[in-house]
C-alpha positions as CSV (number, residue, x, y, z in Angstrom):
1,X,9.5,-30.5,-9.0
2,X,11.5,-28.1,-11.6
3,X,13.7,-25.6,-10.9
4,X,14.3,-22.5,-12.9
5,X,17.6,-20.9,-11.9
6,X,19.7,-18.0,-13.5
7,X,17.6,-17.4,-17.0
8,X,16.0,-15.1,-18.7
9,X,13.8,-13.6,-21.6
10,X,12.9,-11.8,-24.1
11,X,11.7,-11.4,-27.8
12,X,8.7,-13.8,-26.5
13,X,5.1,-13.1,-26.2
14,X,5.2,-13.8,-22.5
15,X,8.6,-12.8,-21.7
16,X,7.9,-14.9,-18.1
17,X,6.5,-18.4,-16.8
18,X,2.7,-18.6,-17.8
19,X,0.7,-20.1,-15.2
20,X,-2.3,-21.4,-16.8
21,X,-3.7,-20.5,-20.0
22,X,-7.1,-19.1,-19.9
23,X,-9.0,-21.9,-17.8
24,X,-9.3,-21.7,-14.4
25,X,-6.8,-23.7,-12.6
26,X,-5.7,-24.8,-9.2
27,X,-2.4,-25.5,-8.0
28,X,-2.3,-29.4,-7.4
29,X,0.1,-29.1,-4.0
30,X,2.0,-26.9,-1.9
31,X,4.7,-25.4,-3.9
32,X,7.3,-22.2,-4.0
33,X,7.3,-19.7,-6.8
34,X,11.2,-18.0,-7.2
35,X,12.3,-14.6,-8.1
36,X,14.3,-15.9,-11.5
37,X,11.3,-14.6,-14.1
38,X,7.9,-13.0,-13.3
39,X,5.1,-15.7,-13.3
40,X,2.3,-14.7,-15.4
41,X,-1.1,-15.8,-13.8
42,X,-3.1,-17.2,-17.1
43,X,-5.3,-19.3,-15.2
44,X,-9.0,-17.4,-14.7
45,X,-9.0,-17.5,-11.9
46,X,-5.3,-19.4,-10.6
47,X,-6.8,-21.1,-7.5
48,X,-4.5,-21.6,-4.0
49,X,-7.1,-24.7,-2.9
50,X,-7.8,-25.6,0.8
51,X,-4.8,-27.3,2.5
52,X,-2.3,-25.9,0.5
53,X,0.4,-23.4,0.9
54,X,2.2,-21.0,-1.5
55,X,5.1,-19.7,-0.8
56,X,6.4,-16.6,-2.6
57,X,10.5,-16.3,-2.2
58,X,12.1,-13.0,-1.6
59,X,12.1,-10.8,-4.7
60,X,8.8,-12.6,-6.9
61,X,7.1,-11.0,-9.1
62,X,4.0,-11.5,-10.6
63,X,1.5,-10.1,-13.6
64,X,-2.0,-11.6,-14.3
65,X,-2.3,-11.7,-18.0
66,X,-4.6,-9.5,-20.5
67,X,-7.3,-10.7,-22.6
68,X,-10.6,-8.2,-23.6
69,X,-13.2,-7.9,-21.1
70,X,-11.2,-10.4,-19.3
71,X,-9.5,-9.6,-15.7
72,X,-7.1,-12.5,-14.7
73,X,-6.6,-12.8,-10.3
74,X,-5.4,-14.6,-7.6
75,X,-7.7,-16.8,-5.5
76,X,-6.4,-18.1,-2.2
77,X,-8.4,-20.4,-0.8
78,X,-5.5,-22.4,1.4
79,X,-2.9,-20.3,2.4
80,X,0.0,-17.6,0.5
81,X,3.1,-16.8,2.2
82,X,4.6,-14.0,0.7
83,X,7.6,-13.4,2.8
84,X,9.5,-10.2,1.5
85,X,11.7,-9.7,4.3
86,X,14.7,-10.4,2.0
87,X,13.3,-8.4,-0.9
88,X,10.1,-6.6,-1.9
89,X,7.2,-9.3,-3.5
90,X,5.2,-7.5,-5.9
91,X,2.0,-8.1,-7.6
92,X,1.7,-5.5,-10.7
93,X,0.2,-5.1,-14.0
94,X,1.4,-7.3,-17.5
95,X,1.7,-3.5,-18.6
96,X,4.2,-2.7,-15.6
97,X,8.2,-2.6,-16.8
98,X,9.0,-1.2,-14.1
99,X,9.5,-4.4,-12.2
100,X,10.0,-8.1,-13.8
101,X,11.3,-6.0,-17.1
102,X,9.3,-6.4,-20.2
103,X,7.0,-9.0,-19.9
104,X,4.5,-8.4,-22.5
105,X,7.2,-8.0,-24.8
106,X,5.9,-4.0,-26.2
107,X,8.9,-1.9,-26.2
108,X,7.2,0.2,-23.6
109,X,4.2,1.1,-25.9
110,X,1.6,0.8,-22.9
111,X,1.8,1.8,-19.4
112,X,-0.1,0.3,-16.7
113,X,-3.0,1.8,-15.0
114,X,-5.4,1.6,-12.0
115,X,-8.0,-1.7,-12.1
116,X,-5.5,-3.3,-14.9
117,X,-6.4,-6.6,-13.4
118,X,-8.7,-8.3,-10.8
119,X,-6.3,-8.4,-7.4
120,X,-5.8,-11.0,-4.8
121,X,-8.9,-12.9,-2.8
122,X,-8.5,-14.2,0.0
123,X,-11.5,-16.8,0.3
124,X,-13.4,-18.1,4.1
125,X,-11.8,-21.0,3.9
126,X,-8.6,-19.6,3.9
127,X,-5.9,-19.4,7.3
128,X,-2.7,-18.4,7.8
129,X,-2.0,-16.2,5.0
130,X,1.0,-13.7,5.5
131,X,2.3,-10.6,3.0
132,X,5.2,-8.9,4.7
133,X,7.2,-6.6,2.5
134,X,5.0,-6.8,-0.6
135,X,3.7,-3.9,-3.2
136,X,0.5,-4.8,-4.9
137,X,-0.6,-2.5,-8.0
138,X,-3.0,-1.5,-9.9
139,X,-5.5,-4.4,-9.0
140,X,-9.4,-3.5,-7.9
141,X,-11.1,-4.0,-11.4
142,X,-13.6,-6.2,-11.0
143,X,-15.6,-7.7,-7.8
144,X,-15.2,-11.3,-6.3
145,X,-18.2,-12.5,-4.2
146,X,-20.5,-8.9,-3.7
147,X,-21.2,-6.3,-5.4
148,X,-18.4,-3.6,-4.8
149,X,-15.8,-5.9,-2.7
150,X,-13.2,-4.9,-6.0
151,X,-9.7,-4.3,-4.4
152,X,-6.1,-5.0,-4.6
153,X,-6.9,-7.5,-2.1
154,X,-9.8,-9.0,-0.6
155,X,-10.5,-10.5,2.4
156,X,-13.1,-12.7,4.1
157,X,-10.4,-14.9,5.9
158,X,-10.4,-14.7,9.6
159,X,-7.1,-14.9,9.7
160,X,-4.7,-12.1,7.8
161,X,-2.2,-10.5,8.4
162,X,-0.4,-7.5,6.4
163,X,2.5,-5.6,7.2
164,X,5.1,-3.6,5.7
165,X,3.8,-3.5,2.4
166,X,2.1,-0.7,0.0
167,X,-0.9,-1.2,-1.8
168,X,-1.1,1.4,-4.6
169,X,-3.2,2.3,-7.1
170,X,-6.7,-0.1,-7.1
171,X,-9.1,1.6,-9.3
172,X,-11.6,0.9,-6.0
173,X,-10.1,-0.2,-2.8
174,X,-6.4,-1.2,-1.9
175,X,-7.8,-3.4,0.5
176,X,-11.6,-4.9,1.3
177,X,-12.5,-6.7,4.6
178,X,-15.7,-8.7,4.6
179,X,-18.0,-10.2,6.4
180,X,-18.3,-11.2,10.2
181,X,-16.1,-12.4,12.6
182,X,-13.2,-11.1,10.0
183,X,-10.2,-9.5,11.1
184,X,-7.2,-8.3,9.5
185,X,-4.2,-7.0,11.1
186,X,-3.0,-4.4,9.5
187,X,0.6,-3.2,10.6
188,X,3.2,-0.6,8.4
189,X,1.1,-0.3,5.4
190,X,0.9,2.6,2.4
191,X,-1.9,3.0,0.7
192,X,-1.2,5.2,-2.1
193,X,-3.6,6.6,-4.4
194,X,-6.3,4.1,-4.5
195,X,-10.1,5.4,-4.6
196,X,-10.7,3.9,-0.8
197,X,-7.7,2.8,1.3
198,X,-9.8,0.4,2.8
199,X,-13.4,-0.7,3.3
200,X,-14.7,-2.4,6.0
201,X,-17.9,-3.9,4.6
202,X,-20.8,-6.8,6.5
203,X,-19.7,-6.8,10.1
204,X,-15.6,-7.1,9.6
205,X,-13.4,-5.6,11.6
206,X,-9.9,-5.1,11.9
207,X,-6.7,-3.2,13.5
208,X,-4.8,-0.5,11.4
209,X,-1.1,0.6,13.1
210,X,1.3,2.6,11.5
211,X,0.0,2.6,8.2
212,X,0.0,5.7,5.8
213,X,-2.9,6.9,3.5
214,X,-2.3,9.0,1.0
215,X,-3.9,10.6,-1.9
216,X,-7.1,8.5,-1.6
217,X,-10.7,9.7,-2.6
218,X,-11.9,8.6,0.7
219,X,-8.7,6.8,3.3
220,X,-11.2,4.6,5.2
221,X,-15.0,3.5,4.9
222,X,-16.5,1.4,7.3
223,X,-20.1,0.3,6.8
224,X,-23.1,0.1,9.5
225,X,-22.1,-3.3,10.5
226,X,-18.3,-3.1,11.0
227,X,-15.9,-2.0,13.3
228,X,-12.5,-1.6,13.4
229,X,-9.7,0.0,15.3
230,X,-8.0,2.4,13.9
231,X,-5.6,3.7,16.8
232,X,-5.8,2.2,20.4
233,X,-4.5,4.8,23.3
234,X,-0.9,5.5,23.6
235,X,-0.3,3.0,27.0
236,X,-2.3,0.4,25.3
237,X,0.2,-2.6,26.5
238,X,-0.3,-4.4,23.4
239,X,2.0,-1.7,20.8
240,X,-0.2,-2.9,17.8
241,X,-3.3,-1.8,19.0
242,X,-2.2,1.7,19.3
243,X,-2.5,4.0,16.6
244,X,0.4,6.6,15.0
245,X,-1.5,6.2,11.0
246,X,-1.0,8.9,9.2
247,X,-4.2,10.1,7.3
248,X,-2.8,13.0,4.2
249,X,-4.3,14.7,1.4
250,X,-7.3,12.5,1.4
251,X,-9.5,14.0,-1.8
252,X,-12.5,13.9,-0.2
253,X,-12.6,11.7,3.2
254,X,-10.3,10.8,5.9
255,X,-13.2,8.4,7.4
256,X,-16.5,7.6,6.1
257,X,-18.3,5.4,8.6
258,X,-22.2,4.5,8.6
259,X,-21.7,2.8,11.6
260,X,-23.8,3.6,15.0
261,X,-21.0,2.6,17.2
262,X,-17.8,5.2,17.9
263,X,-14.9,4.7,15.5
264,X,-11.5,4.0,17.7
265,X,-9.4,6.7,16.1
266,X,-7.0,7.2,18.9
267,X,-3.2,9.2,18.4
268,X,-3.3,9.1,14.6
269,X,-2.1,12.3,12.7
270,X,-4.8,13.3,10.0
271,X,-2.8,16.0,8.0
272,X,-3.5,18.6,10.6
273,X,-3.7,19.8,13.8
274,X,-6.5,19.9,15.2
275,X,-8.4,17.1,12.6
276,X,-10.1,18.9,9.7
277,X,-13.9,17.6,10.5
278,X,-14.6,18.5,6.6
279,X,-12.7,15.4,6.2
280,X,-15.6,13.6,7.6
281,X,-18.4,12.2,5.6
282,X,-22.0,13.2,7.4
283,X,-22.7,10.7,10.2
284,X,-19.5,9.7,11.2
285,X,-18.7,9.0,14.9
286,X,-14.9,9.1,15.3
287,X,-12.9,9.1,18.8
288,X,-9.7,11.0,17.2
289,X,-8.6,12.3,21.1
290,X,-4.7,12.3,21.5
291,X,-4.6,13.2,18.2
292,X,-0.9,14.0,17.0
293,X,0.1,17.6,16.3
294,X,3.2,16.5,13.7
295,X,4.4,14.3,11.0
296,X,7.2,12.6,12.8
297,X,8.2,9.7,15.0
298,X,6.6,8.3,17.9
299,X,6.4,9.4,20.9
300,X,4.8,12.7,19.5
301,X,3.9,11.4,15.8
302,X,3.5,8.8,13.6
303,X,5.2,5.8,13.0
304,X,3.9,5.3,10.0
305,X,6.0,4.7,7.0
306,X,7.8,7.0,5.3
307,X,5.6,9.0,2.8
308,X,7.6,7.8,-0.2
309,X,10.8,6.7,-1.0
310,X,13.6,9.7,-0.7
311,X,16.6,9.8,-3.3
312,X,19.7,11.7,-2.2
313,X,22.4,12.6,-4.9
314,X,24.5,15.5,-5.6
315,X,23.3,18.0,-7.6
316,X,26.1,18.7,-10.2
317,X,25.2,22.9,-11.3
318,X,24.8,23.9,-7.9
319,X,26.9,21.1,-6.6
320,X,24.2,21.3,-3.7
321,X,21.9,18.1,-2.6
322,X,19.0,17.1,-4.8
323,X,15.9,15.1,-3.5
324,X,13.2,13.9,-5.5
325,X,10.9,11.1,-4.7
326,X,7.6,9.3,-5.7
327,X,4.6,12.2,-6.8
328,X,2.2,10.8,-4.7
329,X,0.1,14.0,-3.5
330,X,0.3,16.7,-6.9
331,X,-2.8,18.1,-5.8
332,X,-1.1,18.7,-1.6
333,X,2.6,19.6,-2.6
334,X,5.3,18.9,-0.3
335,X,7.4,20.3,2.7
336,X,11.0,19.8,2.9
337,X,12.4,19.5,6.0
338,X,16.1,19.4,7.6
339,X,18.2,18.5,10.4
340,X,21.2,18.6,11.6
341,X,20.5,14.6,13.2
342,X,18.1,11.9,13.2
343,X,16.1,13.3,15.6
344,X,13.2,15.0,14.3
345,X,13.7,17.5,17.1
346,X,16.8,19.1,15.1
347,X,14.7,19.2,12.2
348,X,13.0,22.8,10.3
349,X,11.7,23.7,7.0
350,X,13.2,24.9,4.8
351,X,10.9,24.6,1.5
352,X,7.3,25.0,1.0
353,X,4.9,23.1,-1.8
354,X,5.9,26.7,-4.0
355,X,9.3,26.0,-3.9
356,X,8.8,22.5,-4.9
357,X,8.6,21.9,-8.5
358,X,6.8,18.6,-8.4
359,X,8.7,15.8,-6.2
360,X,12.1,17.4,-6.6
361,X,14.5,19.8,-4.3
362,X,17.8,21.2,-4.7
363,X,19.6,22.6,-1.8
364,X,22.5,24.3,-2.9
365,X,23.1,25.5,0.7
366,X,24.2,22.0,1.8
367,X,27.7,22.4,0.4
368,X,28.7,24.7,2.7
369,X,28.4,22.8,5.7
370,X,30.4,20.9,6.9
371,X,28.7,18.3,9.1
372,X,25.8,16.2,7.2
373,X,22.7,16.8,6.9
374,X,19.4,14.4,7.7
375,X,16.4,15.2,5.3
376,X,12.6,14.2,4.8
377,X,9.9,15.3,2.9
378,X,5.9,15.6,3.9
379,X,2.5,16.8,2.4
380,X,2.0,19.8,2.9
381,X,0.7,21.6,6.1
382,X,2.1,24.2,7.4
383,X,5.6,25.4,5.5
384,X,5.1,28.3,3.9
């Protein structure tokens, strides 16, 4: 097939390789999509058929198109490999610059915005389907097969898995798991501000490791038929079925669950200590014992990832150190912490969600000392 190498664009419509143009369409073999321009899915819906594979390279990017009352998607029917490990894979808005440059060509006039586009669905008949190290945003607008399953991604594959990757942003769900005898491994995610994290809907279940939820209406809903695991016990042999999520400044629920049967909740940290049961809908049965009494790396805490992405750079009045990093939880605040090492041991507050203006920190003290300094930031507990 052709190769696109080394070119770029602008000054076009599309500034990127349209895929399809407003009829459905289904790729006709197994194929790889490159990280040279964005691909712009104009297919409704671009179909991954039975039998065959997609492979995303390190560093893709790609936007559905816009068109009124029209939400463009991905449907996976075979199999997507979206293999980030060599750089991040995203899926975004048309109306995102912030990756893939330009693409609808606007000058930056419009900004992208939760359930922009329809999201990614994964269909029964599809196996095998990996994303490792990929960010998909601002997805969830419009259902797939039920009522309500609108997400970033959708699942009714029995075979899944996702793992260091962030799903921000779904106007509903950053991730829906349906139907029975589904299971998604979920390993190292973020959801970021998404209505629901995820929903476990019509007997699906699933395990959740390491994954952070942040800033969501409600972190995870399970329905009266599912069940997953959402933290195994801390000598559970297999390390993926133990739990170390991180559950913080969850608008109105840590876990909703209408199912009969106990939750598995096991060693998570839920944004204090002991669990805030006001951050359980009526009629959930949780098992949260073990629960973690920090914000920090396992043994004792999480080992989920990081709560956003910290910038480090020298703050030129003060010449101190200035942090900032992504918003994510305005309505929480943040705690900055500091150590004199890695270890989270060495680490103490030293800046409460007061003296945090926003997602940025200047400490003016660190010029005085002369070994380095080791910083993170979390939502706010307990710093004063």
């Amino acid at each position: 097939g052709a190769s696109i190498r080394a070119t770029t664009a602008s000054d076009n419509a599309i500034n990127g390789l349209l895929v399809g143009d407003g009829d459905p369409m289904t790729a006709p073999a197994s194929g790889t999509w490159g990280s040279n321009l964005p691909y712009v899915l104009g297919a409704n819906p671009m179909t991954v058929p039975a039998g065959v594979t997609l492979t995303l390279e390190p560093g893709t990017v790609v936007k559905p198109r816009e068109a009124p009352t029209v939400y463009y998607g991905l449907q996976v029917n075979g199999t997507l490999v979206a293999d980030g490990a060599g750089g991040r894979i995203y899926f975004t808005s048309l109306r995102d610059d912030t990756v893939g440059g330009d693409t609808n060509n606007d000058q930056g006039l419009t900004t992208p915005m939760a359930g922009d586009w329809k999201g990614i669905y994964f269909d029964p008949r599809s196996a095998g389907s990996l994303l490792d190290n990929v960010e998909v945003r601002y997805g969830g607008s419009s259902a797939w097969a039920y009522a309500g399953d609108a997400a970033n991604i959708i699942s009714r594959a029995s075979s899944l898995t996702i793992r260091n990757s962030t799903l921000l942003e779904s106007r509903s769900a950053g991730l829906y798991v349906s139907d029975s005898g589904v299971s998604v491994a979920i390993d190292a995610v973020r959801f970021v501000l998404n209505d629901v994290g995820v929903a476990f809907a019509r007997g699906s279940t699933g395990f959740v490791t390491g994954s952070a939820f942040v800033s969501q209406r409600s972190a995870v809903e399970v329905d009266a038929s599912s069940q997953p695991v959402l933290g195994g016990p801390k000598d559970d042999p297999d390390p993926l079925r133990r739990g170390y999520n991180t559950f913080a400044c969850s608008r109105q629920w840590n876990i909703c669950s209408a199912s009969p049967v106990t939750v598995a909740a096991q060693d998570n940290w839920w944004g204090s200590a002991p669990p805030d049961a006001g951050k359980l809908c009526p009629g959930t049965i949780l098992d949260s014992s073990g629960y973690l009494d920090r914000e920090t790396g396992p043994p004792d805490g999480s080992r989920a990832p990081a709560l956003a992405q910290l910038v480090v750079t020298r703050d030129v009045p003060s010449n101190g150190v200035r942090l900032t990093w992504e918003d994510i939880a305005p309505d929480c605040g943040y705690d900055v912490y500091r150590g004199a090492s890695p270890d989270p041991a060495t680490f103490g507050c030293i800046a409460g969600p007061g003296d945090v203006p926003g997602a940025t920190f200047v400490d003016p003290a660190a010029v005085a000392r002369p070994d380095p300094d080791y910083y993170t930031v979390y939502v706010h507990w307990q710093c004063p």
